[in-house]
N, C-alpha and C positions, 0 to 999 in steps of 0.2 A: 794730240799735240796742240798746245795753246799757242794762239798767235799774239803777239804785243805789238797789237795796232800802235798808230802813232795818234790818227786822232780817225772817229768815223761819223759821219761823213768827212772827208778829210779832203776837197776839192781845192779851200782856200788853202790848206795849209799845204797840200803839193805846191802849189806857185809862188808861194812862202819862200820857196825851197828854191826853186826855177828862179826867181828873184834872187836870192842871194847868191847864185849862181852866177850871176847875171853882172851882181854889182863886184867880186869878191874875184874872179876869174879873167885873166888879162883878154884871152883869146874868147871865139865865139860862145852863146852857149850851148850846150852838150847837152841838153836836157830834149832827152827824145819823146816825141807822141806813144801813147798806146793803141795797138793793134784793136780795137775794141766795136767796131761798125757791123752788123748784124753780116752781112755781104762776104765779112771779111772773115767771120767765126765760123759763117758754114762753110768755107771754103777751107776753110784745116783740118773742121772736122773729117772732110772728102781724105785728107792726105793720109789717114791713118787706115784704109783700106789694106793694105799690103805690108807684110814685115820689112824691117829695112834690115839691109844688110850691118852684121853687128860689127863696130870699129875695134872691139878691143883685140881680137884673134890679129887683124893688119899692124895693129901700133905695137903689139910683142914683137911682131916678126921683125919690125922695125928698129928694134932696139943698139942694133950693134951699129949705127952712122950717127954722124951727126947732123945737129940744126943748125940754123942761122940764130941769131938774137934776137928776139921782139924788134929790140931799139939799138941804136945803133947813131952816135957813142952811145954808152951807156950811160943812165939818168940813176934819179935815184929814187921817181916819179913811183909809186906803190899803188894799187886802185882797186883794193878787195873787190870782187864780185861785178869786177865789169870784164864786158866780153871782149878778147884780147885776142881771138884766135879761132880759128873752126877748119877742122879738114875733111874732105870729102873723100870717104870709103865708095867705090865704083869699081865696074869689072872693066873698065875702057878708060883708062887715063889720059890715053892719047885724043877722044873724043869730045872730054870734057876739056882738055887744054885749048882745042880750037873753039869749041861753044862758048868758054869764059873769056877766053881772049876776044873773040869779034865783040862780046857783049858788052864786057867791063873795061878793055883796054889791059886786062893783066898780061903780063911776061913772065915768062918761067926758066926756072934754073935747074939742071941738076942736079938731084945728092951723087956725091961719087960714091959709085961701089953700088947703086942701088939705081934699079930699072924701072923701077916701080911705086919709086915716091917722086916727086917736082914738088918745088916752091913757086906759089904764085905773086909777084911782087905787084904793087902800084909805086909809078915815080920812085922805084928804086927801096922801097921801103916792103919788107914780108909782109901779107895778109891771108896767105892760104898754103894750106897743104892739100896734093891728091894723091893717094892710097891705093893702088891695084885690090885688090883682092877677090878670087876666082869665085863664083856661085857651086857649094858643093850641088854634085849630081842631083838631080831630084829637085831642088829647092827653086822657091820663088822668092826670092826677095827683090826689094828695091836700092839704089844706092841712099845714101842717107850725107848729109854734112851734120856733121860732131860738133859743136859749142866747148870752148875753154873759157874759161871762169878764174880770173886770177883771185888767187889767195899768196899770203905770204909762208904758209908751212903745210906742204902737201899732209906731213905726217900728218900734222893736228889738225888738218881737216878729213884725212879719211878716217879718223879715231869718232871727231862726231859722225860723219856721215853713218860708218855702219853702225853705232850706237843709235842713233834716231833711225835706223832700221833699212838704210840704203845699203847697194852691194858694191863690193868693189866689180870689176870687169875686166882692167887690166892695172898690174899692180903701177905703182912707184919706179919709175926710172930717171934715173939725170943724165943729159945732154949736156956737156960743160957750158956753152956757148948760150942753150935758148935757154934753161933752167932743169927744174924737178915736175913732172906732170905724171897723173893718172886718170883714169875711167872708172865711173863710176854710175851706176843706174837708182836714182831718189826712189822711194817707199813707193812709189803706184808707177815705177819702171819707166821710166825717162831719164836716157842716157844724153852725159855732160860731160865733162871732163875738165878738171881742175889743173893750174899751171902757176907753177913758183918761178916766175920769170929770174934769173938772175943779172939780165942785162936795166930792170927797172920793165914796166910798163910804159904802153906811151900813154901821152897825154889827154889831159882832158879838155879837148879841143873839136870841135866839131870834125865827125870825118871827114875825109874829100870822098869825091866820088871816087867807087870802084873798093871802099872799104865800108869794113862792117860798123853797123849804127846804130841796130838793135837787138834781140833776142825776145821771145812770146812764147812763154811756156804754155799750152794749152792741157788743163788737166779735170778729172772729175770730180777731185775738189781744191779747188785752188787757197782754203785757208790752211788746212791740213799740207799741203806743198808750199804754202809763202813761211809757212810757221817752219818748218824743214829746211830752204833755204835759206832763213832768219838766223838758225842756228850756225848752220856751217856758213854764211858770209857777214853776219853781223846788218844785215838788213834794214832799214825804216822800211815800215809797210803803210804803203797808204791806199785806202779806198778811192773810189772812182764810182760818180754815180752810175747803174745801170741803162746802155741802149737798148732795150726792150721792143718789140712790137707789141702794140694794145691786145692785153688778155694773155699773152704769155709768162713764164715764171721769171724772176728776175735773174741776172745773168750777174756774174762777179767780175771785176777787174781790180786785180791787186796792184799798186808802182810797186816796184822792187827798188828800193835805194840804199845809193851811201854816198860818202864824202859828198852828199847835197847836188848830188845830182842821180836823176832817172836811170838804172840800167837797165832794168827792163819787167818783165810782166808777167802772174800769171792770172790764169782765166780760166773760167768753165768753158764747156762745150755746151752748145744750144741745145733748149729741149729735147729732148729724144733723136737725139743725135751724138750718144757716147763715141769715142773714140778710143783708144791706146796713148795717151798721154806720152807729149812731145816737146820737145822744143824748135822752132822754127824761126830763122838766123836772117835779118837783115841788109843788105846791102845800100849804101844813100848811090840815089844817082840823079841827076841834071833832070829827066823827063822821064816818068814812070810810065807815061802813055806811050814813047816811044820805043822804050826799051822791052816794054812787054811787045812791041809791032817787033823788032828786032832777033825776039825771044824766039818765036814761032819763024820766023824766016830762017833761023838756024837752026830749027826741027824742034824746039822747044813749044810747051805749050802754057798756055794762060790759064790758072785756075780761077783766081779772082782777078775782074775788071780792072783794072785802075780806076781808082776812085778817092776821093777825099776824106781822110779821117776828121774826126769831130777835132782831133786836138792840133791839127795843123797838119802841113803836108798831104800829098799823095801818095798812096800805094797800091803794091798788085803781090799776088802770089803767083810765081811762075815755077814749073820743072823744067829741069834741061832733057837732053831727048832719052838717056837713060831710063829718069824718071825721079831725078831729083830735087825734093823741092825746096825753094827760098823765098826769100820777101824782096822787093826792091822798095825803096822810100826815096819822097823827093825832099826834101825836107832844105829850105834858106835859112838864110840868119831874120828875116820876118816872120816865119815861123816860129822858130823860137824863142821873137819876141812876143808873138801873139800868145806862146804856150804860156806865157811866165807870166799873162796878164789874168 
């Protein structure tokens, strides 16, 4: 599958991008760092040790309730290919609501009729779902959080998707209220899932803390997967020089964009270090060093340090005590002006 870079080396021309972001965008910019620091690549690759638990068998069963709305009023705000949403498939929902609430400050509601899904909100606004779903007998798996990808026509994106050679996983269902959403697994099996918001997306505004900020697909070949999600979200792809150690092969870093701003990334895995190709869902928060200290006090564990990316901000890779992993990112509005320079 061909990819239609934008430009390569393509450093200046991202900032190109981050700048007119910058100038064109009333609120902050939105233009997030990539995941890309040697520290930070072997610690993903670590996370693909273990199957995760599959979301699409929970989001069937789920089918008969309803959602909340992304937004709320509703906008008419549209933001192909940026992540809008992610819910966490786990055998303890009750565990995970105490772990993400002491962590992030989230509160939860909820769905009537249903014991086994919650909403998690910030400041009154949805940012998460969590998912019951029981480990059959026998199996090991891990919980997993699930990536939504707003498009504007689920049809006409599962039409490319399984033509460029991805699976469906659970079909097409509409929610009056949140939209049209399904699952779906890309050509080298990384499950996402795509969402036809009907209340609008939100904006393109820096998150606050305790919402999501980025997504990092990690895969074994990242042009073959940027050229894939190129087609079904209408992508600019831009190069990103390689962080290498001296004498090793060179390592890839794709931006994923649109409407002129970063949504997120994909990337190889370090030398001889394959993994099961994933995606791995950021949260922004105030202090990445703290909240990783925070993380493990609540029975969570730290994969990667907290530490500073080349492109601004700090992060860390954390699981919750399940065994679920995320990102957290510290990321200011001088961040984002640094990115854009």
């Amino acid at each position: 599958m061909q990819i239609d870079r934008k430009l390569r080396p393509s450093s200046a021309s991202l900032a190109r991008v981050a700048r007119r972001a910058a100038l064109t965008r009333r609120a902050a910019l939105t233009r997030r760092p990539v995941l890309t620091s040697r520290a930070a690549l072997t610690a993903l690759t670590a996370l693909t040790a273990l199957t995760v638990l599959t979301p699409a068998p929970a989001l069937a069963a789920s089918a008969a309730f309803e959602l909340p709305p992304l937004v709320s009023p509703a906008s008419t705000e549209h933001h192909v290919g940026k992540l809008v949403w992610a819910d966490l498939v786990t055998t303890d929902v009750d565990a995970a609501k105490t772990f993400y609430a002491a962590l992030f400050g989230w509160t939860y509601r909820d769905i009537s009729g249903q014991k086994d899904f919650v909403i998690a909100f910030v400041n009154d606004r949805p940012v998460a779902g969590m998912i019951r779903r029981e480990l059959p007998k026998g199996e090991q798996r891990r919980p997993a959080w699930l990536p939504f990808l707003a498009v504007r026509d689920v049809a006409q994106a599962a039409q490319i998707i399984q033509a460029r050679g991805g699976k469906e996983l659970a079909v097409e269902h509409n929610y009056p209220q949140r939209g049209r959403q399904a699952v779906f697994a890309d050509p080298q099996g990384a499950v996402f899932a795509v969402l036809a918001s009907s209340a609008g997306d939100p904006p393109d505004v820096l998150a606050a803390p305790g919402e999501w900020i980025w997504s990092s697909l990690m895969t074994v070949d990242p042009d073959t997967d940027a050229a894939f999600y190129q087609r079904v979200f209408g992508y600019e792809v831009y190069d990103l020089p390689a962080d290498n150690a001296p004498g090793t092969p060179a390592a890839q870093h794709l931006v994923l964009s649109s409407g002129e701003y970063a949504r997120g990334s994909a990337n190889s895995f370090p030398a001889g270090r394959l993994g099961h190709p994933h995606w791995l869902n950021f949260v922004r928060v105030a202090d990445a060093a703290a909240t990783a200290a925070k993380a493990v006090s609540l029975g969570g564990q730290v994969l990667s340090e907290p530490h500073l990316d080349r492109h601004g901000g700090r992060i860390a890779i954390l699981a919750d005590p399940a065994g679920a992993r995320f990102g957290v990112m510290e990321w200011t509005e001088n961040d984002s002006g640094e990115a854009a320079k």
